[in-house]
PyMOL commands that place a pseudoatom at each C-alpha (Angstrom):
pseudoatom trace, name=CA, resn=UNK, resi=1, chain=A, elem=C, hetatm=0, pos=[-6.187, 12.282, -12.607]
pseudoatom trace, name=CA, resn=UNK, resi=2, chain=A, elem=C, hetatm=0, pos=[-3.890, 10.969, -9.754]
pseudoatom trace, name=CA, resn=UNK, resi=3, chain=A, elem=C, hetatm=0, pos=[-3.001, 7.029, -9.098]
pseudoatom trace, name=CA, resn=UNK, resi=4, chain=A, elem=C, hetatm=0, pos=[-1.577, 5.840, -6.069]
pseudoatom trace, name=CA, resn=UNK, resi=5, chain=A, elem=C, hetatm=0, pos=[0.816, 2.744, -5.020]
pseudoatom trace, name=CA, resn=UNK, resi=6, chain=A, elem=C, hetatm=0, pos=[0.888, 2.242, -1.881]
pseudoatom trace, name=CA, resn=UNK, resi=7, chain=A, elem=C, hetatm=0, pos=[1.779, -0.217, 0.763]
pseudoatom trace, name=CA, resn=UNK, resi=8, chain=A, elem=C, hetatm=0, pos=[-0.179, -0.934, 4.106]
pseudoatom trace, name=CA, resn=UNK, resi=9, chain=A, elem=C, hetatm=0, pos=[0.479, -3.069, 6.875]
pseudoatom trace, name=CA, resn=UNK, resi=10, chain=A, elem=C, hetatm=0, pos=[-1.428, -5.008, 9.531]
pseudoatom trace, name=CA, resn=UNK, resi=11, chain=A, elem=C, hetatm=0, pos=[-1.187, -2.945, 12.826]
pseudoatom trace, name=CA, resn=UNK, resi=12, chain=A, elem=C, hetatm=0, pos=[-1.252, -5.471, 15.407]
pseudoatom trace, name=CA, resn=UNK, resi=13, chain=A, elem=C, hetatm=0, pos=[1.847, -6.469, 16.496]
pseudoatom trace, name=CA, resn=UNK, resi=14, chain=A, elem=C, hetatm=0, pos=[0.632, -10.140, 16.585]
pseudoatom trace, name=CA, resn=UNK, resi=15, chain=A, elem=C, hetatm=0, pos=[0.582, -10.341, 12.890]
pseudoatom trace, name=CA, resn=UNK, resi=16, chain=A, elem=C, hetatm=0, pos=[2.797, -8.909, 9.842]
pseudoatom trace, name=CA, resn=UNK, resi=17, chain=A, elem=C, hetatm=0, pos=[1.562, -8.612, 6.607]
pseudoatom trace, name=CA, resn=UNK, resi=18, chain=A, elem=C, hetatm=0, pos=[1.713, -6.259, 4.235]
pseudoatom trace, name=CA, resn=UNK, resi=19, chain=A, elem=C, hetatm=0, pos=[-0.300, -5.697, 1.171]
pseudoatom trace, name=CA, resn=UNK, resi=20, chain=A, elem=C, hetatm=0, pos=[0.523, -3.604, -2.205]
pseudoatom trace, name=CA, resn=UNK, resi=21, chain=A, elem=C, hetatm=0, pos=[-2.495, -1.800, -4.305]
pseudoatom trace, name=CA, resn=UNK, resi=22, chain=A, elem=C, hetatm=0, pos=[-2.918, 1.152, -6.494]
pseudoatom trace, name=CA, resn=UNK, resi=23, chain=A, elem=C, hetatm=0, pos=[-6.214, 2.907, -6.435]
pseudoatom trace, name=CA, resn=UNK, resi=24, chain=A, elem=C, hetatm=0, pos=[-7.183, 6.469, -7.253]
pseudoatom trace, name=CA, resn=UNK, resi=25, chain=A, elem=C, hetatm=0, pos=[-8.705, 7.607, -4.151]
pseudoatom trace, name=CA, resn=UNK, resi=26, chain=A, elem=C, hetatm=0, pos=[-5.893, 6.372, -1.589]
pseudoatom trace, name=CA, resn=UNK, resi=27, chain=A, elem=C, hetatm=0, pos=[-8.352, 8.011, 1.590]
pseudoatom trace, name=CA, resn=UNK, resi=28, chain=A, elem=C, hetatm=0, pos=[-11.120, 5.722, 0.611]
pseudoatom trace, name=CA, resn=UNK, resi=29, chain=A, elem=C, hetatm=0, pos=[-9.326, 2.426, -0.401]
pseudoatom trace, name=CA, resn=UNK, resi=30, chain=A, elem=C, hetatm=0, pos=[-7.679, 2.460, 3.244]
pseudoatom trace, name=CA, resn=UNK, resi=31, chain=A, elem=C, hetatm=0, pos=[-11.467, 3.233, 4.425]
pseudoatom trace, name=CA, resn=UNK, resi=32, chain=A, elem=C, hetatm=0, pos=[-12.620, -0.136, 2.126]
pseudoatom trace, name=CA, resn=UNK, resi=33, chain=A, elem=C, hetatm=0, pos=[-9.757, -2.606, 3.503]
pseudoatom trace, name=CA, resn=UNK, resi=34, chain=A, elem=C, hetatm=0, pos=[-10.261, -1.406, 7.307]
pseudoatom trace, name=CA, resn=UNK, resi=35, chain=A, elem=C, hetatm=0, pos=[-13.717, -2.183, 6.777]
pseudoatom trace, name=CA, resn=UNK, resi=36, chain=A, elem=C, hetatm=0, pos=[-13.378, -5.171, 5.213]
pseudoatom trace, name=CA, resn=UNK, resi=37, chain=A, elem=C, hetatm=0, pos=[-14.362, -4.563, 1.729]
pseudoatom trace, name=CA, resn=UNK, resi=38, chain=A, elem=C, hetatm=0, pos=[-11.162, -4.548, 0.292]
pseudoatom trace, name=CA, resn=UNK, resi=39, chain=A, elem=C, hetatm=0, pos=[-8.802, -7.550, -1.151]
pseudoatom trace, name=CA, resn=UNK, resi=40, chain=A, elem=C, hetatm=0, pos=[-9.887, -10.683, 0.105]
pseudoatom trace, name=CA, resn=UNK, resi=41, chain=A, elem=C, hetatm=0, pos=[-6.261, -11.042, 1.666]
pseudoatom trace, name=CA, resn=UNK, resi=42, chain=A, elem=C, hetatm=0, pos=[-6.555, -8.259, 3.678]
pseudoatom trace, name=CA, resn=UNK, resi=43, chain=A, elem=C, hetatm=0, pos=[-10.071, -8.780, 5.635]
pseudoatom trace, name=CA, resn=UNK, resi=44, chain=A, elem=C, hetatm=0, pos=[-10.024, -9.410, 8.993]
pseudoatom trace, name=CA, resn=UNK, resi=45, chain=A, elem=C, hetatm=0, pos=[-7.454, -6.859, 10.006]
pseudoatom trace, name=CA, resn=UNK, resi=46, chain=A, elem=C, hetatm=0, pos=[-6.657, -3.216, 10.865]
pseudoatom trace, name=CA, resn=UNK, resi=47, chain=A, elem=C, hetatm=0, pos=[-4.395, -1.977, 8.228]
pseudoatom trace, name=CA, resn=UNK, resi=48, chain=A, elem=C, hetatm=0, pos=[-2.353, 1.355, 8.436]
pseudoatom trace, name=CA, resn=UNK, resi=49, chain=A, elem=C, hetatm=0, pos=[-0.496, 2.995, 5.301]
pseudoatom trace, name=CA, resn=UNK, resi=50, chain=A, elem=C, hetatm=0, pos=[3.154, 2.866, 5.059]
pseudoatom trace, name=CA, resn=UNK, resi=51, chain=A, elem=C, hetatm=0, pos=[4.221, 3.927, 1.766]
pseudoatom trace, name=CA, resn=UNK, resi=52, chain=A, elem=C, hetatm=0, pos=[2.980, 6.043, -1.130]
pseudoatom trace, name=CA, resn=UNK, resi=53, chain=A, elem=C, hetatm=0, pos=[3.747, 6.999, -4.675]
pseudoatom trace, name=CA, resn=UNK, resi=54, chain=A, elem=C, hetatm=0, pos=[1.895, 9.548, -6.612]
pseudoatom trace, name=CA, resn=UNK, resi=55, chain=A, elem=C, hetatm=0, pos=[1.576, 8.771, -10.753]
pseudoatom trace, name=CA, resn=UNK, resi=56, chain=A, elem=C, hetatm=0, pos=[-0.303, 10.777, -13.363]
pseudoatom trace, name=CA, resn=UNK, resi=57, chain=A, elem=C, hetatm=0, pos=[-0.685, 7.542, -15.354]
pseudoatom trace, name=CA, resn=UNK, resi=58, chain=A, elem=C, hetatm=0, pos=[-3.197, 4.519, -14.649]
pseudoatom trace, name=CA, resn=UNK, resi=59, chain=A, elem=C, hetatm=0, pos=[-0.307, 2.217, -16.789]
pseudoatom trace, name=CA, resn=UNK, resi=60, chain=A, elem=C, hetatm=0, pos=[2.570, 3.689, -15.053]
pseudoatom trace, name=CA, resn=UNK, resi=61, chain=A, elem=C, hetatm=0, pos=[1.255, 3.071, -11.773]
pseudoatom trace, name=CA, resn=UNK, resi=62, chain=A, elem=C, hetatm=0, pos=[-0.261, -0.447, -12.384]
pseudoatom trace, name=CA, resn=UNK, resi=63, chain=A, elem=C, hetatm=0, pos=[3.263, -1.182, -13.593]
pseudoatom trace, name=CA, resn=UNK, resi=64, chain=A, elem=C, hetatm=0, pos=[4.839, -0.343, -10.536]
pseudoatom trace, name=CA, resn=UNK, resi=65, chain=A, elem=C, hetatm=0, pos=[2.173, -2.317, -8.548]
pseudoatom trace, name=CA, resn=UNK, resi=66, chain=A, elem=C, hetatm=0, pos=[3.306, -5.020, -10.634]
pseudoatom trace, name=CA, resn=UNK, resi=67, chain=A, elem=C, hetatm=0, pos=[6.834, -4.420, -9.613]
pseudoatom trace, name=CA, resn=UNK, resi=68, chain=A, elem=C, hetatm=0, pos=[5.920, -4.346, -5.635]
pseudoatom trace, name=CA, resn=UNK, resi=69, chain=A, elem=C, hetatm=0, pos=[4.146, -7.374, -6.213]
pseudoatom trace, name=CA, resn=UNK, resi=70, chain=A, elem=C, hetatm=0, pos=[6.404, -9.643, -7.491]
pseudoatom trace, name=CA, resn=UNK, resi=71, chain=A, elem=C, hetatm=0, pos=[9.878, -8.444, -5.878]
pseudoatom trace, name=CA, resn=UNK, resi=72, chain=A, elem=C, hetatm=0, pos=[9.669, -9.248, -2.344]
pseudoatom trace, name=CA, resn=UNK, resi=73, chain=A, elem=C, hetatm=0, pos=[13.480, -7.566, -2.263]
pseudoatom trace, name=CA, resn=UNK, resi=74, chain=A, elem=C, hetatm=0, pos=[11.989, -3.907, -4.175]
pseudoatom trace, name=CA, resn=UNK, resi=75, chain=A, elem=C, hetatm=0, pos=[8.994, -4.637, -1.413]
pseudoatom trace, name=CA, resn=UNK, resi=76, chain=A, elem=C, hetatm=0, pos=[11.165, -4.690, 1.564]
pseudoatom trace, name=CA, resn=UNK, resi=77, chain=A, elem=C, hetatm=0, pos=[13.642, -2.148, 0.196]
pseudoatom trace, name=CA, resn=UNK, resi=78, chain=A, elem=C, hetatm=0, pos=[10.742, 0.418, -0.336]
pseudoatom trace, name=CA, resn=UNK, resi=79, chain=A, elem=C, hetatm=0, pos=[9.580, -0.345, 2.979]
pseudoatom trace, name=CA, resn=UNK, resi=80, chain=A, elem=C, hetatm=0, pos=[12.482, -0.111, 5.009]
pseudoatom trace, name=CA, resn=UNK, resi=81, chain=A, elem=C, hetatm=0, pos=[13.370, 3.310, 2.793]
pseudoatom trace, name=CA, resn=UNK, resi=82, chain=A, elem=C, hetatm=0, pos=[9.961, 4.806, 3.941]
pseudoatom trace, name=CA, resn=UNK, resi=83, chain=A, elem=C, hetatm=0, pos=[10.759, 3.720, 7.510]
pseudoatom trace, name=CA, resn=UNK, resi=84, chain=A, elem=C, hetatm=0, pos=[13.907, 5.870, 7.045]
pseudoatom trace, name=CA, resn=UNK, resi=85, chain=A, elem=C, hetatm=0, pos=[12.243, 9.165, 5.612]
pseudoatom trace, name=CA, resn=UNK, resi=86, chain=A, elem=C, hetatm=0, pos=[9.916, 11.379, 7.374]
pseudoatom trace, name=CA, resn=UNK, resi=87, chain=A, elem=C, hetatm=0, pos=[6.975, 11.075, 5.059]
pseudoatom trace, name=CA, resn=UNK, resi=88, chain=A, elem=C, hetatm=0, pos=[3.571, 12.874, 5.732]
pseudoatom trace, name=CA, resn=UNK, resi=89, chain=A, elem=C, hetatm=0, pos=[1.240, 9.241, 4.922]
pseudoatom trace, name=CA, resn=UNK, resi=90, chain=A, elem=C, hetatm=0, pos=[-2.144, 10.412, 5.995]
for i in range(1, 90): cmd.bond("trace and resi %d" % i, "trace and resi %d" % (i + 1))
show_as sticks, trace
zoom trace
């Protein structure tokens, strides 16, 4: 089985958050926090995908979550990198 980490961010312009997650169906979590039924910090907005990493390991990828989480400079590192690459997200 697959885990993802991945990073989404609000898409109106007005607002910029960001939020970090893991899940392993990364098509349905976006589905849940778009439709409110995800994180309680992310209701209320639209939220588009940004970055993605694939793991084979629940641990390793809650790890790296982890990670995300609590380094605001790996956050905005990892996003600006993705920025810079031409990754397929959807």
């Amino acid at each position: 089985m697959s885990f993802y980490v991945y990073i989404i961010k609000t898409a109106s312009s007005k607002i910029s958050k960001t939020y970090v997650g893991y899940t392993n169906n990364l098509s349905k979590r976006l589905l849940d926090h778009n439709n409110n039924r995800g994180a309680k910090s992310t209701r209320g907005h639209f939220w588009k995908l940004i970055f993605k990493k694939k793991f084979y390991s629940k641990s390793k990828a809650m790890s790296y979550e982890y990670k995300l989480k609590k380094d605001k400079f790996l956050r905005k590192y990892t996003i600006n990198q993705s920025k810079n690459t031409n990754l397929n997200l959807e």
